[in-house]
N, CA and C atoms as an extended XYZ file, in Angstrom:
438
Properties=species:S:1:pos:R:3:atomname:S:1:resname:S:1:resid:I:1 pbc="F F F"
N        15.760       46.253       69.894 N   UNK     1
C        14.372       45.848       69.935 CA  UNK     1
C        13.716       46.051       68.576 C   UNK     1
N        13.767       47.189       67.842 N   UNK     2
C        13.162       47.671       66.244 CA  UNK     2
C        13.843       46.224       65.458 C   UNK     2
N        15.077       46.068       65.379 N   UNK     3
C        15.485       44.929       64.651 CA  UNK     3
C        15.035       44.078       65.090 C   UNK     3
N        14.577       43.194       66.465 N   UNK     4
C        14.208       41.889       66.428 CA  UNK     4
C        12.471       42.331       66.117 C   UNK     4
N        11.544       43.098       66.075 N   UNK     5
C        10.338       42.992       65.746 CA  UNK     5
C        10.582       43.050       64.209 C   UNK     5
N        11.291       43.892       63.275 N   UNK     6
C        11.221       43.555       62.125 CA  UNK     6
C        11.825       42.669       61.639 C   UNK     6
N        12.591       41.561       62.144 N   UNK     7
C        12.969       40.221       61.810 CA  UNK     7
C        11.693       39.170       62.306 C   UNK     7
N        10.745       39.700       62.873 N   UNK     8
C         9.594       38.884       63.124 CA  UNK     8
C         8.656       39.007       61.760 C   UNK     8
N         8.722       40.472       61.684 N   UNK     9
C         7.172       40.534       60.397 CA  UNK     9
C         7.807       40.071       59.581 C   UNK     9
N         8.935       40.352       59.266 N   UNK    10
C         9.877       39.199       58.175 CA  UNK    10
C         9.406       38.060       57.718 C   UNK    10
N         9.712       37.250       59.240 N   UNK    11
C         9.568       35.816       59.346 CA  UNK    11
C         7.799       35.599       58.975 C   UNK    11
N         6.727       36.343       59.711 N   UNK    12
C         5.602       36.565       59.332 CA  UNK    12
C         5.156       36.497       57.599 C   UNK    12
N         6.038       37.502       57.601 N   UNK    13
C         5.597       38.266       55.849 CA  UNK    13
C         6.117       36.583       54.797 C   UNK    13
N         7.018       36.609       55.387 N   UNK    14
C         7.546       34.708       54.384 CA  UNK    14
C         6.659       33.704       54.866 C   UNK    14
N         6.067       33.620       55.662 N   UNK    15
C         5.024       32.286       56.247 CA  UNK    15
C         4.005       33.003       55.801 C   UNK    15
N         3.609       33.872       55.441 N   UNK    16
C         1.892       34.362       55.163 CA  UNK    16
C         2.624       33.889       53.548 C   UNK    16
N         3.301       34.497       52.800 N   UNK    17
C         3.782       33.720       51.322 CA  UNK    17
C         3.886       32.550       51.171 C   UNK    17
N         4.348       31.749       52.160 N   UNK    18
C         4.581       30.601       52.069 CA  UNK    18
C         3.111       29.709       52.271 C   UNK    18
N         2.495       30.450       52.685 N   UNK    19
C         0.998       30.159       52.979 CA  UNK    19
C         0.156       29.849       52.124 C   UNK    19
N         0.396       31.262       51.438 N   UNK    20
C        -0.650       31.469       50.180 CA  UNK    20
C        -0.096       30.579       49.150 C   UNK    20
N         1.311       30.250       48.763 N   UNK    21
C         1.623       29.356       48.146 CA  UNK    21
C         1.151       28.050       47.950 C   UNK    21
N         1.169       27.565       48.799 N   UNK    22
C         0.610       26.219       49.205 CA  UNK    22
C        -1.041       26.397       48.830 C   UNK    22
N        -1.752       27.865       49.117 N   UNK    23
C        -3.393       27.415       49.000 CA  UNK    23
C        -3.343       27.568       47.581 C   UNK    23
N        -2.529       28.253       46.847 N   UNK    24
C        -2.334       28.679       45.669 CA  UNK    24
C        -2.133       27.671       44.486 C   UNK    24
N        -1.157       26.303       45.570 N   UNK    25
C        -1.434       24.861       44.520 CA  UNK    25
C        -2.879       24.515       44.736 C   UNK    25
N        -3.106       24.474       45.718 N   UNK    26
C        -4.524       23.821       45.820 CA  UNK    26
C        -5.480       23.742       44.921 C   UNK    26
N        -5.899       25.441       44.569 N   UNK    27
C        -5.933       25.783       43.410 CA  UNK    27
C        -6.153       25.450       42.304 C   UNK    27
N        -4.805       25.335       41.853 N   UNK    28
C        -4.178       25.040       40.624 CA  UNK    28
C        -4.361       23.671       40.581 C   UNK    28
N        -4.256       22.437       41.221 N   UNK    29
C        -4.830       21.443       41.374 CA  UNK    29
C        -6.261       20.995       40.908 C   UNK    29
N        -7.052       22.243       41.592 N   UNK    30
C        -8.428       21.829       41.494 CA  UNK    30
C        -8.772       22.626       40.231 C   UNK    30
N        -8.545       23.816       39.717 N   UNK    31
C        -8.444       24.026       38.778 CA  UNK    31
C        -8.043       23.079       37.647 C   UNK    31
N        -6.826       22.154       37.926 N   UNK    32
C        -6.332       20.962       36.718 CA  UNK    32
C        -7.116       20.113       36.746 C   UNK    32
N        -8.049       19.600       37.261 N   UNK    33
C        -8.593       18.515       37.942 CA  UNK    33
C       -10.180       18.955       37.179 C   UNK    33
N       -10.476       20.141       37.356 N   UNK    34
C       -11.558       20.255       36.490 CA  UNK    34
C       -11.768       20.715       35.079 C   UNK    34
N       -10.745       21.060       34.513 N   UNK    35
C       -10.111       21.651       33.165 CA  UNK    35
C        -9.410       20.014       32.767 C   UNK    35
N        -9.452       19.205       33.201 N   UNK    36
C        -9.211       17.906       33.088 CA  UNK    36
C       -10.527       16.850       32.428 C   UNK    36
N       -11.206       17.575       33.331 N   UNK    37
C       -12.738       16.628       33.689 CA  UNK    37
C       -13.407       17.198       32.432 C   UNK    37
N       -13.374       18.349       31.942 N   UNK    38
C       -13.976       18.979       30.820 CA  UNK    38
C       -13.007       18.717       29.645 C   UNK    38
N       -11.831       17.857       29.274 N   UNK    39
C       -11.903       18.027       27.870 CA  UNK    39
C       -11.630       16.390       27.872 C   UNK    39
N       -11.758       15.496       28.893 N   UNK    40
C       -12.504       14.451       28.506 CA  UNK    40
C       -13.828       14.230       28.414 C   UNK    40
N       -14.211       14.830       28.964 N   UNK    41
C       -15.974       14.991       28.504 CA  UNK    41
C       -16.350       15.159       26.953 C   UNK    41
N       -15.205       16.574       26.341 N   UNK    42
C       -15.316       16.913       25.140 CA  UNK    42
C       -15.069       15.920       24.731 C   UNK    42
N       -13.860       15.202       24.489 N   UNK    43
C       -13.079       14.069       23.690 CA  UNK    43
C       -13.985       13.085       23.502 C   UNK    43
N       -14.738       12.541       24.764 N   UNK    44
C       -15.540       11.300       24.791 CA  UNK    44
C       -16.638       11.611       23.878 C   UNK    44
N       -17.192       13.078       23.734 N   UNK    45
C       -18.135       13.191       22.773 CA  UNK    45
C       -17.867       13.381       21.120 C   UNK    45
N       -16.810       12.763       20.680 N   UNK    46
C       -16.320       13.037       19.916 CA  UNK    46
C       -15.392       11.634       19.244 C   UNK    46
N       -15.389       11.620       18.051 N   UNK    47
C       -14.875       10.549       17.096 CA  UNK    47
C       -13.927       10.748       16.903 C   UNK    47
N       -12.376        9.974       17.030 N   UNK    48
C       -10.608       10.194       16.666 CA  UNK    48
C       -10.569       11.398       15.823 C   UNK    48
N       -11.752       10.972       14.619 N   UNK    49
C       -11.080       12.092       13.109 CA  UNK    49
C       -11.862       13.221       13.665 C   UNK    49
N       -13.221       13.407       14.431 N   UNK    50
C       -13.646       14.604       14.542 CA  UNK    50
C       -12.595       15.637       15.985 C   UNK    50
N       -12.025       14.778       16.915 N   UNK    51
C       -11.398       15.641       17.547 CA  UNK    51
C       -10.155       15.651       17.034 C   UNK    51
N        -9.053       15.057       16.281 N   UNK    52
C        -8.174       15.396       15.508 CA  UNK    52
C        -8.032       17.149       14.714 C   UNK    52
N        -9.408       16.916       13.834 N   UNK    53
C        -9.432       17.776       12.815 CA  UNK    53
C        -9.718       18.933       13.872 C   UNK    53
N       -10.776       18.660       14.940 N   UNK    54
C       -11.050       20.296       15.565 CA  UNK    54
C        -9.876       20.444       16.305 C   UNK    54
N        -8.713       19.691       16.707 N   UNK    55
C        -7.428       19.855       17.108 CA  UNK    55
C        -6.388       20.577       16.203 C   UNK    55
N        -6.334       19.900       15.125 N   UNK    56
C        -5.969       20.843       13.978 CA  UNK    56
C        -5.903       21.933       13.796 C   UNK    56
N        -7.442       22.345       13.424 N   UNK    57
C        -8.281       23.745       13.393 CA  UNK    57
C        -7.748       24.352       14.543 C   UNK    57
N        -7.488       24.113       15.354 N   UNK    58
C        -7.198       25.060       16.400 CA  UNK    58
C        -5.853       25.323       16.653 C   UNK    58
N        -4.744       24.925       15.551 N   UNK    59
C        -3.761       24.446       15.735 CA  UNK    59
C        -2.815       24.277       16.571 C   UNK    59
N        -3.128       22.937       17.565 N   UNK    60
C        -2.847       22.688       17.817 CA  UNK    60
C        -2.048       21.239       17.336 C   UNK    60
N        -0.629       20.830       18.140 N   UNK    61
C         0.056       19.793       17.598 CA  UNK    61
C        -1.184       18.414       18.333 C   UNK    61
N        -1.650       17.455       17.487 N   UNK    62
C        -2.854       16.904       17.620 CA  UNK    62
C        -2.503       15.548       16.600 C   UNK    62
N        -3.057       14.248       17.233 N   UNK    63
C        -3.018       13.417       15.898 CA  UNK    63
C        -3.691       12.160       16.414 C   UNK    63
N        -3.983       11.460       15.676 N   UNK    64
C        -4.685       10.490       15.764 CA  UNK    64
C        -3.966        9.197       16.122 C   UNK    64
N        -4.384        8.315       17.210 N   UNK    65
C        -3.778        6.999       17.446 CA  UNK    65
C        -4.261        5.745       16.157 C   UNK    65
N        -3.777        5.313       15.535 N   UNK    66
C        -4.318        4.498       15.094 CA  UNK    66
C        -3.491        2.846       14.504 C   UNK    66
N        -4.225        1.730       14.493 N   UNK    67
C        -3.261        1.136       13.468 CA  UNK    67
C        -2.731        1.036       12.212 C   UNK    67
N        -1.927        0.477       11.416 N   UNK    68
C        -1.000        1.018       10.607 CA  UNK    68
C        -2.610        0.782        9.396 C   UNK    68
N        -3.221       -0.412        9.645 N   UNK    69
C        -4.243       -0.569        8.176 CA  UNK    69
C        -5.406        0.308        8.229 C   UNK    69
N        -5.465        1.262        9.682 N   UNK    70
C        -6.432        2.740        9.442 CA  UNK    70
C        -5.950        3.559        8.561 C   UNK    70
N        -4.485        3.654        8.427 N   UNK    71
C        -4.240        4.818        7.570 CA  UNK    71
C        -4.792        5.054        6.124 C   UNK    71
N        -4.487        3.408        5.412 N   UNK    72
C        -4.534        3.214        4.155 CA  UNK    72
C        -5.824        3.762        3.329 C   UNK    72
N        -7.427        3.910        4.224 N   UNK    73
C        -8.190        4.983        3.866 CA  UNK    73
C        -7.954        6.134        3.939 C   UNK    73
N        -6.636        7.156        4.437 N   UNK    74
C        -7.131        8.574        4.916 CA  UNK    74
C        -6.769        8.719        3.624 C   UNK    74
N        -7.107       10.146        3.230 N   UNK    75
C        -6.784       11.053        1.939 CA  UNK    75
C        -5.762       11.463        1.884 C   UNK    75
N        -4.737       12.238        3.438 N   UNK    76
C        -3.600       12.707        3.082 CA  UNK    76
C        -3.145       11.402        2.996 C   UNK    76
N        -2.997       10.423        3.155 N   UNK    77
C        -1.951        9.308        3.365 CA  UNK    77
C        -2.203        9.051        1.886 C   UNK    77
N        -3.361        8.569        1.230 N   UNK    78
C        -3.589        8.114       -0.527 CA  UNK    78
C        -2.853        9.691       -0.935 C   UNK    78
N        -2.993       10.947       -0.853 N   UNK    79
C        -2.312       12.398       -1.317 CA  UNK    79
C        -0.990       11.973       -1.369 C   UNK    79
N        -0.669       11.237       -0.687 N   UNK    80
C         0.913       11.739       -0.225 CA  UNK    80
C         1.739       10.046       -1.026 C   UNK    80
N         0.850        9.708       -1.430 N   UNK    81
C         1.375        8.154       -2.252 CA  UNK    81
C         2.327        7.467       -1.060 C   UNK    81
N         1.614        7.104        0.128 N   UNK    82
C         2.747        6.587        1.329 CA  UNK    82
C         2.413        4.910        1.078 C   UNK    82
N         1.605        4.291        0.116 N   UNK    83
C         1.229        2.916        0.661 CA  UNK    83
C         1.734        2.988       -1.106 C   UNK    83
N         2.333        1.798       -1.366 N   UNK    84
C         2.809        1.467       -2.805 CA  UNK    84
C         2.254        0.053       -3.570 C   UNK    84
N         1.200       -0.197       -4.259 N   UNK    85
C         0.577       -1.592       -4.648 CA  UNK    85
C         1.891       -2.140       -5.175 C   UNK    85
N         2.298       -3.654       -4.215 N   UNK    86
C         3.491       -4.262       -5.405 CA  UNK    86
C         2.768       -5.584       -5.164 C   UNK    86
N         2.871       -6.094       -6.488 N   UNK    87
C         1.827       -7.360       -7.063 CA  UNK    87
C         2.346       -8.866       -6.363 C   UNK    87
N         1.760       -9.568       -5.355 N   UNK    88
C         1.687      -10.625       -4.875 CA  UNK    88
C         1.310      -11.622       -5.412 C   UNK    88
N         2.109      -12.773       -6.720 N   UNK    89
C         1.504      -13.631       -7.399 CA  UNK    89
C         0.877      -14.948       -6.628 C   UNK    89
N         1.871      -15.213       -5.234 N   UNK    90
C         1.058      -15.968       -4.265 CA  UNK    90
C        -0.499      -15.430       -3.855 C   UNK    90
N        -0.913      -14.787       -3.608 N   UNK    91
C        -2.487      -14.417       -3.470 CA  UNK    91
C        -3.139      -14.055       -4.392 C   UNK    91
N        -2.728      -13.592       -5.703 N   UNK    92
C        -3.399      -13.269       -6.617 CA  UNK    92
C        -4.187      -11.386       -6.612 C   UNK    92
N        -3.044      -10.595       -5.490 N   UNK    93
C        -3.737       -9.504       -5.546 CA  UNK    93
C        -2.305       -8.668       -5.107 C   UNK    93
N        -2.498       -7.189       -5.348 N   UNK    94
C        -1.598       -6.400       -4.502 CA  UNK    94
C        -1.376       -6.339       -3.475 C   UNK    94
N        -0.522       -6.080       -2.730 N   UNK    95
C        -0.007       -6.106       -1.445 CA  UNK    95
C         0.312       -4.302       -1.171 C   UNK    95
N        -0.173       -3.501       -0.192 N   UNK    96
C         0.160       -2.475       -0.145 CA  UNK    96
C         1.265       -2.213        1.264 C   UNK    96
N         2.421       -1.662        0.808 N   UNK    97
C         3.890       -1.453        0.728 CA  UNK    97
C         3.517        0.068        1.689 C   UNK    97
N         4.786       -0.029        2.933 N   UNK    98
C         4.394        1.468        3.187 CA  UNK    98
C         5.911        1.842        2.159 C   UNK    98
N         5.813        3.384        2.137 N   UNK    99
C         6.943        3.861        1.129 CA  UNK    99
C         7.715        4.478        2.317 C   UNK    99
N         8.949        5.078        2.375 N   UNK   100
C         9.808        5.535        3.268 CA  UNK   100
C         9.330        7.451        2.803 C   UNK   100
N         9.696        8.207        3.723 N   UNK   101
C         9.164        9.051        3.984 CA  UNK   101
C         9.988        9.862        3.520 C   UNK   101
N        11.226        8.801        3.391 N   UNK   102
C        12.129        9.679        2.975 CA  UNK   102
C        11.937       11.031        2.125 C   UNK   102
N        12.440       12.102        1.482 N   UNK   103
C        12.767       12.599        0.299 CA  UNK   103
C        13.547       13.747        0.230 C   UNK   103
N        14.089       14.178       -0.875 N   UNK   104
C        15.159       14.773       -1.219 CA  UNK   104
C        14.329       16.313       -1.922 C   UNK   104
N        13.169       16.345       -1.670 N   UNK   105
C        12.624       17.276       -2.080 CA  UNK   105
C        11.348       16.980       -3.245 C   UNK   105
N        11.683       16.422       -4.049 N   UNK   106
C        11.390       16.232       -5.332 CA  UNK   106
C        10.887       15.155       -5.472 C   UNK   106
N        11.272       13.959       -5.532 N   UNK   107
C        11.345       12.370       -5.353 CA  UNK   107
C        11.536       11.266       -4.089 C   UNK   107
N        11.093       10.502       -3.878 N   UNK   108
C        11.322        9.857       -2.639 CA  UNK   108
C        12.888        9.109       -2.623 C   UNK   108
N        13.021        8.810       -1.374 N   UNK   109
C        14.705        8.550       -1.380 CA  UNK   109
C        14.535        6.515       -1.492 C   UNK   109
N        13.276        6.356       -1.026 N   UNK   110
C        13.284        4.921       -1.463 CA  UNK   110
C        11.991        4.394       -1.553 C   UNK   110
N        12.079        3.058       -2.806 N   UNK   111
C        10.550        2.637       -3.006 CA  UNK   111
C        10.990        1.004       -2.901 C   UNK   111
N         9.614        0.518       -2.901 N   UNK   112
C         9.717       -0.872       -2.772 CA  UNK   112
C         9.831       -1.063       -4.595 C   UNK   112
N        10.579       -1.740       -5.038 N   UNK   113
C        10.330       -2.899       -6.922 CA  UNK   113
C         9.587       -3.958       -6.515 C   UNK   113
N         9.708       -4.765       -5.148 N   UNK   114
C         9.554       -6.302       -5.149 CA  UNK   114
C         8.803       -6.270       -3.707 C   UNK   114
N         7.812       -7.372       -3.422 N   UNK   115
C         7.221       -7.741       -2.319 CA  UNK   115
C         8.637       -8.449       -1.293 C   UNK   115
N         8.140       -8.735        0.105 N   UNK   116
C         9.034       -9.334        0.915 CA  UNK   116
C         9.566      -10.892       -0.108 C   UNK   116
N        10.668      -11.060        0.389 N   UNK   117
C        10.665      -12.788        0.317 CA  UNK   117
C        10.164      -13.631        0.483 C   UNK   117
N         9.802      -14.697       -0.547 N   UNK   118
C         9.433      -15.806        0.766 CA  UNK   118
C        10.369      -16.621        1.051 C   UNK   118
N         9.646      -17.535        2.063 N   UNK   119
C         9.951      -18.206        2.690 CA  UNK   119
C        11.138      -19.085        2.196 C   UNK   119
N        12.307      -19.630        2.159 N   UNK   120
C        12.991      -20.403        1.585 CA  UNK   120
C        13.651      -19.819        0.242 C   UNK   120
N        13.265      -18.736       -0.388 N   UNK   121
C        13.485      -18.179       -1.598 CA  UNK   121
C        15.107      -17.977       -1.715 C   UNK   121
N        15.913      -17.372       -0.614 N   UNK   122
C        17.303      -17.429       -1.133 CA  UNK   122
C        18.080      -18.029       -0.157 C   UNK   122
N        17.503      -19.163        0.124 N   UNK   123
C        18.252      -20.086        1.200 CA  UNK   123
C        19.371      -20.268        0.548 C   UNK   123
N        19.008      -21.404       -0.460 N   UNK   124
C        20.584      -22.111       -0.982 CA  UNK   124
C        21.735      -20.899       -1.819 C   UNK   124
N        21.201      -19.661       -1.943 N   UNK   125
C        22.175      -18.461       -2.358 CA  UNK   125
C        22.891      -18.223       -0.235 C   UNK   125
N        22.020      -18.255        0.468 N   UNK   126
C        22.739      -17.669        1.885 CA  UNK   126
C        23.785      -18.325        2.089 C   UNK   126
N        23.362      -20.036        2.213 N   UNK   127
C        24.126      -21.226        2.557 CA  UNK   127
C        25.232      -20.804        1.452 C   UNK   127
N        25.505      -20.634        0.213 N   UNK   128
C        26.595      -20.990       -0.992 CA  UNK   128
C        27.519      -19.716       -0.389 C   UNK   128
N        26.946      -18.736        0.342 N   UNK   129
C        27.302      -17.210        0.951 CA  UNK   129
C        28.143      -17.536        2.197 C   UNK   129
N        27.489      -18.649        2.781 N   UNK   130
C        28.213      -18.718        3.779 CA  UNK   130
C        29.365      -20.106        4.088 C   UNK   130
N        29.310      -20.685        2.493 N   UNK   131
C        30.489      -21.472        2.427 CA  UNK   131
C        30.393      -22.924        2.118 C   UNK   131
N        28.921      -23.184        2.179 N   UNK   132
C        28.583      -24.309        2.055 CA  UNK   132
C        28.321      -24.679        0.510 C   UNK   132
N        29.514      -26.363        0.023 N   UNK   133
C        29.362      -26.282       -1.168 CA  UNK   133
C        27.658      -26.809       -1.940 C   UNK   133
N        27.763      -26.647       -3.053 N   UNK   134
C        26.816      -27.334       -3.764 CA  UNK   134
C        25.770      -28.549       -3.344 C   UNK   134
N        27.064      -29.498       -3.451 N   UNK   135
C        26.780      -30.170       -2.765 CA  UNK   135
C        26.399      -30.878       -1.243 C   UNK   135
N        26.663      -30.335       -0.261 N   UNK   136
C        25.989      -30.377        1.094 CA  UNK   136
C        24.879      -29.256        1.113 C   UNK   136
N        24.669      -28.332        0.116 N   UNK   137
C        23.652      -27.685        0.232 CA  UNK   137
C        22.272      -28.818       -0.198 C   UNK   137
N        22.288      -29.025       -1.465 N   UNK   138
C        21.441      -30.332       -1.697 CA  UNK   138
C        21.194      -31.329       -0.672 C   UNK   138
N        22.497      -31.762       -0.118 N   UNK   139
C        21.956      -32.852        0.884 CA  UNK   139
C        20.725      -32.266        2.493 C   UNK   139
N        21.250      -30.931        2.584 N   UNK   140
C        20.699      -30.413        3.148 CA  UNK   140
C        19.126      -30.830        3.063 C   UNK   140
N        18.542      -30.164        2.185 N   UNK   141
C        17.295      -29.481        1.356 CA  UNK   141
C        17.224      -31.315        1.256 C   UNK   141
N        17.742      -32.212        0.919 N   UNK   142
C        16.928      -33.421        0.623 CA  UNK   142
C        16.892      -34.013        1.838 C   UNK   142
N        17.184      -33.546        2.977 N   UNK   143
C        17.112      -34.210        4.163 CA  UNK   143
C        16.036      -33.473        4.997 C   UNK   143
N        15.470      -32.451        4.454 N   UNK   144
C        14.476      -31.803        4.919 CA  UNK   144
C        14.774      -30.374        5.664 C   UNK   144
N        16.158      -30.343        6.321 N   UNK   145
C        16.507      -29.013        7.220 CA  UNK   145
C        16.802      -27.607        6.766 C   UNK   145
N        16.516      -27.635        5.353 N   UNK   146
C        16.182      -26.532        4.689 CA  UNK   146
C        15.442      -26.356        3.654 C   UNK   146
C-alpha cells in the first residue's frame, strides 16, 4: 500500500511539473510577444543608420539592409577604398567598381585596370577561339549575326 500511494504523488509531483511547464511557455510566449512589440516600436522610431549605430554601440552583431548604390556614400566604405573610379569613355565619366575584399594583409588581392566589356568588343577574338576562320568570321559580322 506505502508503494502504490508513493507511485501516485510521483505521478502527481510529474503532472503538477508538467503543468507548470506548459504555464511556464505561456509565459515565455507572452513575454516574447511583448519584448517583440517593444523593439519594433523602438526600430520604427528610428532611421537604418540611427538604429545600426545604437546597435553597434551596444555591441551588438547589427547592420544595415541596404542597396549596393547606398553604400557608395558611407565613410567606412569611402575609408576602406571598396568602390574603385575606372574611367568610362562611352559616358564621359567614371564608373565606380566594387573592389574585392579580398587581402593579404597589406594590399588587396584584386583590383579592377579596365571597366566591363562592351558589347561586341571581343566577339571576333571568341569566334577565331573557337575555330572559326577569318573568313566566315567576316561573313558573319557582314550578315548582321554578330
Amino acid at each position: 500500500m506505502k508503494t502504490a500511494v508513493g507511485r501516485a504523488r510521483l505521478r502527481i509531483q510529474r503532472f503538477s511539473r508538467a503543468t507548470q511547464a506548459v504555464a511556464d511557455r505561456g509565459l515565455v510566449r507572452a513575454g516574447h510577444t511583448r519584448f517583440s512589440a517593444m523593439i519594433d516600436t523602438l526600430i520604427a522610431s528610428l532611421t537604418a543608420e540611427e538604429a545600426y549605430h545604437r546597435g553597434q554601440a551596444k555591441g551588438l552583431l547589427w547592420a544595415s539592409v541596404r542597396l549596393p548604390e547606398e553604400n557608395m556614400d558611407d565613410p567606412h566604405f569611402q575609408a576602406r577604398g571598396t568602390f574603385q573610379p575606372i574611367p568610362s569613355p562611352e559616358l564621359g565619366r567614371d564608373l565606380l567598381y566594387p573592389v574585392s575584399a579580398g587581402t593579404d594583409g597589406k594590399d588587396r588581392v584584386t583590383a579592377f585596370h579596365r571597366g566591363a566589356s562592351r558589347l561586341g568588343e571581343h566577339t571576333r577574338e571568341v569566334f577565331a577561339q573557337a575555330g572559326f576562320s577569318s573568313a566566315e568570321i567576316s561573313a558573319l559580322a557582314a550578315e548582321g549575326a554578330i
